[in-house]
ZAMARGU-4260 file (C-alpha; in steps of 0.2 Angstrom, whole numbers, plus 5000, padded with zeros to 4 digits):
<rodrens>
0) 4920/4780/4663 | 4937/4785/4656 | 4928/4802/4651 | 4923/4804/4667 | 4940/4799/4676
5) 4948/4810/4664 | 4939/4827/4669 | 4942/4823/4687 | 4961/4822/4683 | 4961/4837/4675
10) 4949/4845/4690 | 4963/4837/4704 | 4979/4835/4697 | 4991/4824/4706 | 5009/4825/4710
15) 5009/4807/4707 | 5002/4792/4695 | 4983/4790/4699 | 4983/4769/4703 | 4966/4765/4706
20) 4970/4747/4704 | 4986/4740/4699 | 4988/4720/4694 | 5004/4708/4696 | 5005/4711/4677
25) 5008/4727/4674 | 5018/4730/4688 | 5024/4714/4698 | 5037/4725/4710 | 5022/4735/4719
30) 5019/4731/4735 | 5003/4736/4749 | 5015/4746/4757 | 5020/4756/4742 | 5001/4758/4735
35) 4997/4763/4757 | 5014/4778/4754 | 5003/4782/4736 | 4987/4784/4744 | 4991/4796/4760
40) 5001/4805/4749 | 4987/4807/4737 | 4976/4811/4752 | 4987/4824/4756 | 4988/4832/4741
45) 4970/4834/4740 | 4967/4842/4757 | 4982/4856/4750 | 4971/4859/4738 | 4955/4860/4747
50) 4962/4872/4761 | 4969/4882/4747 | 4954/4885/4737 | 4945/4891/4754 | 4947/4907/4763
55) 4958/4905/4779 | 4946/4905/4795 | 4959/4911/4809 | 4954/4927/4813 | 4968/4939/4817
60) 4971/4948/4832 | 4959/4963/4836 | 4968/4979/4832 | 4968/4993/4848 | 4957/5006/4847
65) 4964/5023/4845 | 4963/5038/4857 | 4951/5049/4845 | 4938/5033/4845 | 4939/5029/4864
70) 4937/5049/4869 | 4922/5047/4858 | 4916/5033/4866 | 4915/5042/4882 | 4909/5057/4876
75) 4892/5050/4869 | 4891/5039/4884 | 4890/5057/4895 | 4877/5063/4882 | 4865/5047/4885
80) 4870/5035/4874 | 4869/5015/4880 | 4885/5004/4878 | 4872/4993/4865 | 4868/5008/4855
85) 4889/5014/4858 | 4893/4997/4850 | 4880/4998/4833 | 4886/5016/4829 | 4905/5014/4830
90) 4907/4995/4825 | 4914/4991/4842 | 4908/4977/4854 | 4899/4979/4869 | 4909/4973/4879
95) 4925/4983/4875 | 4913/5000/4874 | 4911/4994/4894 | 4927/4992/4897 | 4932/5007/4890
100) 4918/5017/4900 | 4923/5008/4917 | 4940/5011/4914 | 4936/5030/4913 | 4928/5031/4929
105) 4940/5023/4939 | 4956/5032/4933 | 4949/5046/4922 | 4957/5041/4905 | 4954/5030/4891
110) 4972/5027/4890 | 4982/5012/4897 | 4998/5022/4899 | 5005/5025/4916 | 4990/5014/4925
115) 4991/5000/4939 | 4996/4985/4933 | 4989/4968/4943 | 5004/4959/4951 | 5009/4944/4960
120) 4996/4940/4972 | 4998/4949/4991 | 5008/4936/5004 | 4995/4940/5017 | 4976/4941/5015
125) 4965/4958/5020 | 4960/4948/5036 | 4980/4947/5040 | 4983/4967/5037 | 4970/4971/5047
130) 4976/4957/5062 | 4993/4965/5058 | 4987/4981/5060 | 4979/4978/5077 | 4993/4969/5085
135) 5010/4978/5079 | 5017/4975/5095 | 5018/4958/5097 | 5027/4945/5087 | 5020/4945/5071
140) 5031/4934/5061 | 5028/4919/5072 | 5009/4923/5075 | 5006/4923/5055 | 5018/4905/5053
145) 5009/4898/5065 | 4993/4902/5058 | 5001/4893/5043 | 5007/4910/5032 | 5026/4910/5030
150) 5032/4930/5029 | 5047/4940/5028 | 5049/4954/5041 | 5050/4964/5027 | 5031/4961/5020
155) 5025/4966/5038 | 5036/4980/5037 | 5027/4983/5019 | 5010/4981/5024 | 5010/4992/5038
160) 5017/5005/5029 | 5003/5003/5015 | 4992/5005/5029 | 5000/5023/5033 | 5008/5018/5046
165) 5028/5020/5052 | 5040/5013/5064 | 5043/5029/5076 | 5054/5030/5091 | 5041/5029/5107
170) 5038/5044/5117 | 5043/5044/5136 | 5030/5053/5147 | 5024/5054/5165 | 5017/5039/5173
175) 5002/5047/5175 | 4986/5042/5187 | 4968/5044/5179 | 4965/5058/5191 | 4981/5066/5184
180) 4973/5065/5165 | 4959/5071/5170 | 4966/5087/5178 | 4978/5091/5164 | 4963/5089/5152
185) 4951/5102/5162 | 4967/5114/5164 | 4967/5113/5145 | 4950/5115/5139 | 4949/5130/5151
190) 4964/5138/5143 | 4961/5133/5126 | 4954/5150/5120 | 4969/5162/5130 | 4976/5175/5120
195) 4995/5171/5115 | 5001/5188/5126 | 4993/5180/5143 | 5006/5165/5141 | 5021/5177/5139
200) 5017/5180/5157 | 5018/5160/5161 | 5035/5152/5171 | 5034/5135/5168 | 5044/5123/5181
205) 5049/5105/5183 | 5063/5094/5187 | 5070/5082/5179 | 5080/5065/5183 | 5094/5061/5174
210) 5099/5043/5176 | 5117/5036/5178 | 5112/5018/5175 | 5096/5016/5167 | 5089/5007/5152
215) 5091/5020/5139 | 5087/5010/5123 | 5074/5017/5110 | 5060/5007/5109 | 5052/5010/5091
220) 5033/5009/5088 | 5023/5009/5072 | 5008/5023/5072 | 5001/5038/5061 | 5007/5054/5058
225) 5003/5065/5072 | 4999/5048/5084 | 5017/5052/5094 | 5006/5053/5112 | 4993/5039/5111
230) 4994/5028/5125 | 4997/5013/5113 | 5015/5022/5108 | 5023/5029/5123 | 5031/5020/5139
235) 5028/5026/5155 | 5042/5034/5166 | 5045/5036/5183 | 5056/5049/5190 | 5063/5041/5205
240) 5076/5027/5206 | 5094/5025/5209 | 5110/5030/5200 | 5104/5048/5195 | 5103/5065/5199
245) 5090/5077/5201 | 5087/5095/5192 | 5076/5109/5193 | 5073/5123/5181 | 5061/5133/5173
250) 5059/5144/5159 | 5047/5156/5150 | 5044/5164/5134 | 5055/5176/5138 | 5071/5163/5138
255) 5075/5151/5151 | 5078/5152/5172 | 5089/5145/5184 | 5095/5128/5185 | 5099/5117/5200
260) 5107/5101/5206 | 5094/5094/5219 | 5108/5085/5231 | 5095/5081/5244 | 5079/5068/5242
265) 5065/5077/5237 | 5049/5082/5247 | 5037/5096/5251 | 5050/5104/5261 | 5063/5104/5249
270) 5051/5108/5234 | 5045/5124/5245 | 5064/5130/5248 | 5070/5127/5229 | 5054/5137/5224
275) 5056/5151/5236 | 5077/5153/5230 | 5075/5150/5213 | 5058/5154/5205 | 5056/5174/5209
280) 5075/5177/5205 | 5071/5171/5189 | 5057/5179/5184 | 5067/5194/5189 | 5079/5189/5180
285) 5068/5191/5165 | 5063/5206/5167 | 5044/5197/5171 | 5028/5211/5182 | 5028/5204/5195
290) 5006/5207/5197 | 5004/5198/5181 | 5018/5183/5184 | 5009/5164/5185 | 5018/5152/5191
295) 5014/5135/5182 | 5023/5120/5196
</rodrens>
């Protein structure tokens, strides 16, 4: 028994006296407290010596693959090779030889440099960019926080412009009737194939009200490039109303005509007598044939 004690001594040495069992004689002033302290401490010491004796089983973190292995990754993916096959050849996973692939045919690298980086979540949902989209006239910060989503007017003005929209001042055009569209778009689809020297031979008239006391305040719309005169981003004018004056002029390629005050209300009468005074002195002024002159009212 002592042999036997002994050799497992020798095998796990302790810091500290080994008492198996320790009697009032030989040591009246021990205490269970002191012999408990003995035993953890023992206990202790033994898994130190356990841990020690085997190898560590924390593995460490997976070092990155290089450039030269993820290029040759892709390269025997384009001659046929499977992710499976990828992964036994090179001693990579499967899993990172699909990522590595994926990642290649999204951006066309095997590099992380210079990629999108995934941040905070967006404010509004893809159902709110595209109700923002829709409805960029109205009110849009009250509409989306009383739907329950609290926004800045600074991430609808984000949005839209992610959506390749800007805020543009709106166009101010003719109120025109439908028949009026109508005509202007026949006139132009007839013309559309006119050589560039037959408009050379073009007067072009119109008047113009300039208004004393109107509303001149821009009005700004969010549209494309290129969307300036869709009905959805202009405001409808009319030329009549008080506090203004009324002006008619023309012009051609070769440079501009007359230009006069109409002091009178304007009517057939008065449009006929302005036209009669004004147009043909001006295309004589500019030197304009007179067989080829077209007069565009």
């Amino acid at each position: 028994m002592e042999a036997e004690l002994g050799g497992y001594k020798q095998a796990h040495p302790s810091p500290m006296p080994l008492t198996m069992g320790h009697s009032r004689e030989e040591d009246g002033s021990t205490s269970l407290k002191e012999l408990g302290s003995r035993a953890q401490a023992y206990k202790r010491h033994l898994s130190t010596t356990s841990n020690s004796q085997t190898p560590n089983s924390t593995m460490a973190k997976t070092k990155e693959l290089s450039k030269d292995t993820r290029n040759k990754i892709v390269d025997l993916h384009q001659a046929g090779k499977t992710e499976s096959a990828l992964g036994k050849q090179l001693g990579v996973k499967k899993s990172t030889v699909g990522a590595i692939i994926r990642k290649w045919k999204t951006y066309k690298t095997t590099t992380t440099d210079n990629l999108p980086r995934p941040g905070a979540p967006r404010k509004i949902s893809p159902c709110g960019v595209k109700m923002i989209t829709r409805t960029t006239r109205g009110d849009l910060v009250n509409d989306l926080q009383r739907a329950g989503t609290k926004v800045t007017k600074a991430t609808i003005s984000n949005t839209l412009r992610r959506q390749g929209l800007k805020s543009c001042s709106a166009r101010r055009v003719p109120l025109l009737k439908p028949v009026h569209v109508r005509a202007r778009l026949k006139f132009a689809r007839e013309h559309l194939d006119d050589p560039e020297e037959d408009w050379e031979n073009v007067i072009w008239s119109d008047e113009t009200k300039i208004e004393l006391f109107g509303k001149n305040s821009t009005c700004r719309v969010w549209r494309r490039k290129n969307a300036e005169l869709h009905p959805k981003n202009i405001i409808p004018t009319v030329k009549h109303g008080g506090g203004n004056i009324m002006l008619w002029g023309c012009f051609s390629a070769k440079g501009p005509g007359r230009l006069i005050r109409v002091k009178e209300r304007m009517n057939g009468a008065m449009y006929r007598e302005i036209l009669s005074k004004n147009l043909l002195p001006s295309a004589r002024a500019l030197k304009m044939k007179r067989e080829t002159n077209n007069f565009i009212l």
